[in-house]
C-alpha positions, -999 to +999 in steps of 0.1 A: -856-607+681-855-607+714-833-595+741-803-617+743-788-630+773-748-633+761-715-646+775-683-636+767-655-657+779-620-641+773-636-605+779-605-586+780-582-600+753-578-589+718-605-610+703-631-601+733-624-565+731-631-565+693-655-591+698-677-565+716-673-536+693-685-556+665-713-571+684-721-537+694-717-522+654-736-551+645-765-545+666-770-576+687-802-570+704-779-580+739-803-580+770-781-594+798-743-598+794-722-614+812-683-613+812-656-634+823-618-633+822-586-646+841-573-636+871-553-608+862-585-591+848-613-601+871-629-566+890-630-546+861-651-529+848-662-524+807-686-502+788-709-522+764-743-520+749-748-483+775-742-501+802-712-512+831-702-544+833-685-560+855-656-588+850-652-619+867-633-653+867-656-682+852-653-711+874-683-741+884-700-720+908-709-685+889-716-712+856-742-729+878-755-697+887-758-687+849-798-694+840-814-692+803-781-681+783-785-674+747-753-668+733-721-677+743-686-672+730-652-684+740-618-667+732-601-674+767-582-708+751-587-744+746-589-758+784-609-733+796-630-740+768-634-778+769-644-773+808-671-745+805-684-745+767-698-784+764-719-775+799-738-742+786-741-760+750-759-789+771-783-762+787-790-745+757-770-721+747-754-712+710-720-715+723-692-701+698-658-715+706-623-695+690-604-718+707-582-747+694-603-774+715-630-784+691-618-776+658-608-811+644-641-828+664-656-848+645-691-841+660-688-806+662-688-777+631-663-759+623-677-726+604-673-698+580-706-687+572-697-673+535-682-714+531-702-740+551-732-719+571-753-754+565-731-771+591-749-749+618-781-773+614-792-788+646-758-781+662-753-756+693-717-760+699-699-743+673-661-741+667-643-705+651-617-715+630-583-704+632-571-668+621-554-678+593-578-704+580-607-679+579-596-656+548-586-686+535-619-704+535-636-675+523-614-671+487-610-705+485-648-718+488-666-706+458-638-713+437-642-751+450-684-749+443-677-742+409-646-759+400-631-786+423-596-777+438-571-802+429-546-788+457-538-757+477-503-744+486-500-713+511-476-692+531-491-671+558-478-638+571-495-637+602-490-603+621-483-596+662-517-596+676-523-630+663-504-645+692-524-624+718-523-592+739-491-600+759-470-607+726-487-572+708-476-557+740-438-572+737-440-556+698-448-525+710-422-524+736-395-540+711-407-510+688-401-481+718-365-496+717-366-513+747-336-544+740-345-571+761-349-609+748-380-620+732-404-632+764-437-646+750-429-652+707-398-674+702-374-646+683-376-608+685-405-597+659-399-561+657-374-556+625-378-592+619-394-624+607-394-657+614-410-692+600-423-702+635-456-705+643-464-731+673-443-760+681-426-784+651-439-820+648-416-847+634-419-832+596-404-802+606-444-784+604-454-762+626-485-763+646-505-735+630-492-748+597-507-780+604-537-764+617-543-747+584-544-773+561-567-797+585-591-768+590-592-762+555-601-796+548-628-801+573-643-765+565-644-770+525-655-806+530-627-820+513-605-847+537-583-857+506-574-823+496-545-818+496-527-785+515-496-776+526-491-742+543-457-723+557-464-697+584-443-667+589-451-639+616-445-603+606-436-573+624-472-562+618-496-553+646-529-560+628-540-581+597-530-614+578-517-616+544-513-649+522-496-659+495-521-685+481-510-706+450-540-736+435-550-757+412-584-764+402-600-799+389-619-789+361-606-762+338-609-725+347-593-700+328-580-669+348-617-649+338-635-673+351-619-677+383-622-637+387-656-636+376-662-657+409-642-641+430-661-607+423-696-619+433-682-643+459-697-635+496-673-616+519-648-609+496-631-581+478-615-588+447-591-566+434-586-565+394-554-570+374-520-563+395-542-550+428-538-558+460-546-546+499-517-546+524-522-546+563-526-517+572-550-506+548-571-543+553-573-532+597-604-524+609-626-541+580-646-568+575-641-581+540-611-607+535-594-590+500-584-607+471-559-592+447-529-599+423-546-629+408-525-646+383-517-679+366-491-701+381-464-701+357-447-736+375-478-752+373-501-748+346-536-750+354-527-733+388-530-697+402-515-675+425-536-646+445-527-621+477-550-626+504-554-602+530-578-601+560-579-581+595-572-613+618-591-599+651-624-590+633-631-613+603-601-636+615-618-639+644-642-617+656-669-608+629-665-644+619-681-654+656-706-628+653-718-636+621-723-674+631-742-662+659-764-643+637-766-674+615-773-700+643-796-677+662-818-674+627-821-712+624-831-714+656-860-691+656-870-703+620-870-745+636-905-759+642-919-759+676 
């Protein structure tokens, strides 16, 4: 392949940060790269692919300047997103959005390669779903190719860094001791827990809980399936767990659903009462699946503990590995 020429919106932030590192580990053949951020970060300077690069605010000018971009990825949030991305995707470019913007767009794909990497075809604007949906997807699709899922009940424990650098930063100071009220998440975290998660809509769900179950839907190509999902944040700095209970439409006995899980893409499937916890689950890749069990309230149904680092798989890896997806389609498409 080719020397890429790649831009990284959102340079600075959690995802970005990680977003290089895996690019980086997973050996993008990155020529030119270019890297943008807010205000607060713009003039500095970061080390990637051997090289210096400096950071700068994205704004009409320095994107008109931008020629023959390969790769792009967003992680700056949804209005900067729906102002820059649709322009590079019009000249070109493979544009990967982990914003909120385009998720729910009818027209464009929503993507976990391990669950839907066939959406990618003919499309260069590419939404990342949410952190919480990701993992989710990944356990939940090959049980759906092979059985049907009648319906899907979660409850997400969704750590710190989730909500961004300046809330992992407010952990961290809560967890220094420092006692001032809770700035950028709606109740103090550290030494505590709370079922908020994004602002309430008139059926008392939460935005990321509503987010969950409509990106489920879209990813698994399912519209009528029905999710519900409650979302918790934990005084964790890195990783999501889930408690993930389902049913499935045609009969599965608890083997058979195992035996799929162990040969399914991208996950880790952890036998009889195993299981991963957050710490242990930070820093890979693989979205693990342990403590599988029947449902005892519902029979038919299962229960499982699903955990996944939320800045790499969640997030990051999950951008890169569209990219690599997208950019093999492209060069395998007819001339």
């Amino acid at each position: 392949m080719k020397p890429l020429s790649v831009v990284i919106v959102g340079a600075t932030g959690l995802v970005g940060t990680t977003l290089l590192r895996v690019l980086e580990e997973r050996k993008l053949p990155v020529g030119e790269l270019h890297l943008f951020a807010s205000e607060r970060s713009s003039g500095a300077r970061v080390h990637a692919f051997g090289k210096e690069v400096a950071v700068s605010v994205l704004d009409d000018e320095r994107l008109s300047k931008l020629a023959d971009i390969d790769l792009a990825f967003f992680a700056a949030g949804a209005r900067t997103s729906a102002t820059f991305a649709p322009a590079l995707a019009a000249r070109g470019a493979i544009v990967i959005d982990k914003s909120s913007a385009f998720r729910l767009d009818s027209e464009v794909p929503l993507v976990v390669p391990e669950a839907n990497a066939e959406a990618l075809v003919g499309k260069r604007l590419i939404a990342n779903p949410n952190c919480a949906t990701i993992p989710l997807a990944v356990a939940l699709a090959p049980l759906r190719r092979r059985f049907g899922l009648a319906w899907v009940s979660v409850a997400t424990y969704q750590s710190v860094s989730g909500a961004g650098k300046d809330a992992l930063e407010e952990f961290h100071r809560q967890r220094r001791g420092e006692d001032k009220p809770a700035q950028i998440l709606p109740r103090r975290v550290e030494g505590n827990l709370f079922p908020e998660n994004g602002p309430f809509d008139e059926s008392g769900y939460s935005e990321e809980e509503v987010k969950i179950a409509a990106e489920l839907r879209k990813i698994l190509g399912d519209p009528e399936l029905p999710v519900s999902a409650t979302s918790v944040r934990v005084p964790v700095a890195v990783s999501h767990s889930e408690a993930v209970a389902f049913a499935t439409r045609d009969n599965a006995t608890l083997a058979d659903i195992a035996r799929e899980l162990r040969s399914a893409p991208g996950v880790t499937f952890l036998e009889g009462a195993g299981y991963v916890t957050p710490l242990e689950a930070a820093g890979s890749d693989a979205v693990f699946v342990g403590r599988l069990r029947p449902d005892t309230a519902h029979p038919g149904a299962y229960l499982a503990w699903v955990v996944s680092d939320n800045l790499r798989k969640g997030a990051a890896t999950n951008a890169a590995q569209i990219a690599e997806a997208a950019l093999a389609l492209r060069a395998n498409a007819p001339v």
